[in-house]
C-alpha positions as CSV (number, residue, x, y, z in Angstrom):
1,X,12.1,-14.8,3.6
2,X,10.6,-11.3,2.2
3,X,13.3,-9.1,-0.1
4,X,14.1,-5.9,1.8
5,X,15.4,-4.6,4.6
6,X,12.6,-2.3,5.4
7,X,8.6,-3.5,5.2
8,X,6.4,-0.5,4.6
9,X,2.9,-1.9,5.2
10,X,0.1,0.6,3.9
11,X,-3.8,0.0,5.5
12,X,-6.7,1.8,3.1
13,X,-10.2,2.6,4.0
14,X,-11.8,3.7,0.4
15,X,-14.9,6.0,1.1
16,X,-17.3,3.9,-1.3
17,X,-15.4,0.5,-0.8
18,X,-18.6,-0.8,-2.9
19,X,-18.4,1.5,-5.6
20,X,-16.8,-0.8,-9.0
21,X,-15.2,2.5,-10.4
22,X,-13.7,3.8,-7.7
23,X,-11.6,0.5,-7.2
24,X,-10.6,0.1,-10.5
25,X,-9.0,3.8,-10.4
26,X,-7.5,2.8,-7.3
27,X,-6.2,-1.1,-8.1
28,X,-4.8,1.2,-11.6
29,X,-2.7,3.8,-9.8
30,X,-1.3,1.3,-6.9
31,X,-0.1,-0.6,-9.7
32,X,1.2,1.9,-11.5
33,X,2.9,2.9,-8.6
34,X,4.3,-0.7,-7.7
35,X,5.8,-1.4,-11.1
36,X,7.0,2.2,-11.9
37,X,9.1,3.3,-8.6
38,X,12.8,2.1,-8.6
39,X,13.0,2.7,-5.1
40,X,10.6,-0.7,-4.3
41,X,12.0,-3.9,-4.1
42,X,8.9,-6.4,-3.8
43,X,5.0,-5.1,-3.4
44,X,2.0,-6.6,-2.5
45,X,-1.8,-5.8,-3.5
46,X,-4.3,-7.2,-1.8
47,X,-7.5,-6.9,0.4
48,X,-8.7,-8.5,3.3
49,X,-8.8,-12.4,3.3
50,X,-11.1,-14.7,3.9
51,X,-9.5,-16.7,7.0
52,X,-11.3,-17.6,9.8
53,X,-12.8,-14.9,11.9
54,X,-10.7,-14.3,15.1
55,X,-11.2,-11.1,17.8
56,X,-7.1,-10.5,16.6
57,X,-8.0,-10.2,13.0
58,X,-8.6,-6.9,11.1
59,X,-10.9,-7.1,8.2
60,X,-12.3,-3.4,8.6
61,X,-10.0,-2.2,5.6
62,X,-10.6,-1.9,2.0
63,X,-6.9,-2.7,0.1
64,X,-3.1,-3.6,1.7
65,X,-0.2,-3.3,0.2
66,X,3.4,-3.7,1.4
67,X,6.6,-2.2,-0.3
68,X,10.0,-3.6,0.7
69,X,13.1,-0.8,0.4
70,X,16.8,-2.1,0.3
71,X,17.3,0.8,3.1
72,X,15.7,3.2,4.8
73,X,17.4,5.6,2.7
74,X,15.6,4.1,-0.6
75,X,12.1,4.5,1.7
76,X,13.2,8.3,2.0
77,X,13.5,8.7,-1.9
78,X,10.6,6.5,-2.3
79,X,8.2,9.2,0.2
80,X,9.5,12.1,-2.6
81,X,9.4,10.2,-5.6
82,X,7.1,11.8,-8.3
83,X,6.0,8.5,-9.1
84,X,4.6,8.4,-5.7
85,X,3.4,11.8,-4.7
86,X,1.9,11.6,-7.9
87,X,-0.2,8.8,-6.7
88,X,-1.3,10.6,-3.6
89,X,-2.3,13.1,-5.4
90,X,-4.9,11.5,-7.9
91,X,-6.2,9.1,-5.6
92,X,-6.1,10.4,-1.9
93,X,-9.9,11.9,-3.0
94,X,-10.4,7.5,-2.4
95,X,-9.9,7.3,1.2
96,X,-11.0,8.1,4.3
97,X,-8.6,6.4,6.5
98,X,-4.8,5.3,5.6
99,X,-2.2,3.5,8.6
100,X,1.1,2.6,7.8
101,X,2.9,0.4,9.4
102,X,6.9,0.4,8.9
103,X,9.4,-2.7,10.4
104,X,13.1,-3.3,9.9
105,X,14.1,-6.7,9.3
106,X,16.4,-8.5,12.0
């Protein structure tokens, strides 16, 4: 069973999804971000994987990542930690799309 009480799932479309340099400075700040915030409970990196193909199966983005929060109050401080806004800030130049996804546990 995943840690957390609330799943924040986070979707990314990079504008140059091709471009070496431009996913290292991403890959750099997302974990920065990950192992920095005290808000986070467990995080996850990744991009699309390589299952089967399947009409219900979204490959169309560039990086995922999911944060787990103990509450929705910890999600709250997370959205206005510097840690994070600082992130936005020096990478949102990466992407053209984001979609977040949020669930509570039952």
């Amino acid at each position: 069973m995943i840690k957390g009480k609330l799943v924040h799932t986070v979707f990314f479309w990079l504008n140059n999804p091709d471009n070496d340099k431009e996913r290292k400075t991403f890959e750099q700040g997302v974990s920065r971000l990950l192992n920095e915030c005290e808000h986070i409970t467990s995080s996850h990196l990744g991009t699309p994987a390589k299952t089967t193909k399947r009409p219900v199966i979204d490959t169309s983005y560039t990086y995922c990542i999911v944060v787990t929060f103990e509450s929705i109050k910890e999600h709250d401080l997370y959205q206005e930690d510097p840690i994070h806004l600082k992130f936005i800030g020096e990478n949102k130049n990466l992407w053209k799309k984001v979609q977040i996804y949020d669930s509570s546990s039952l």
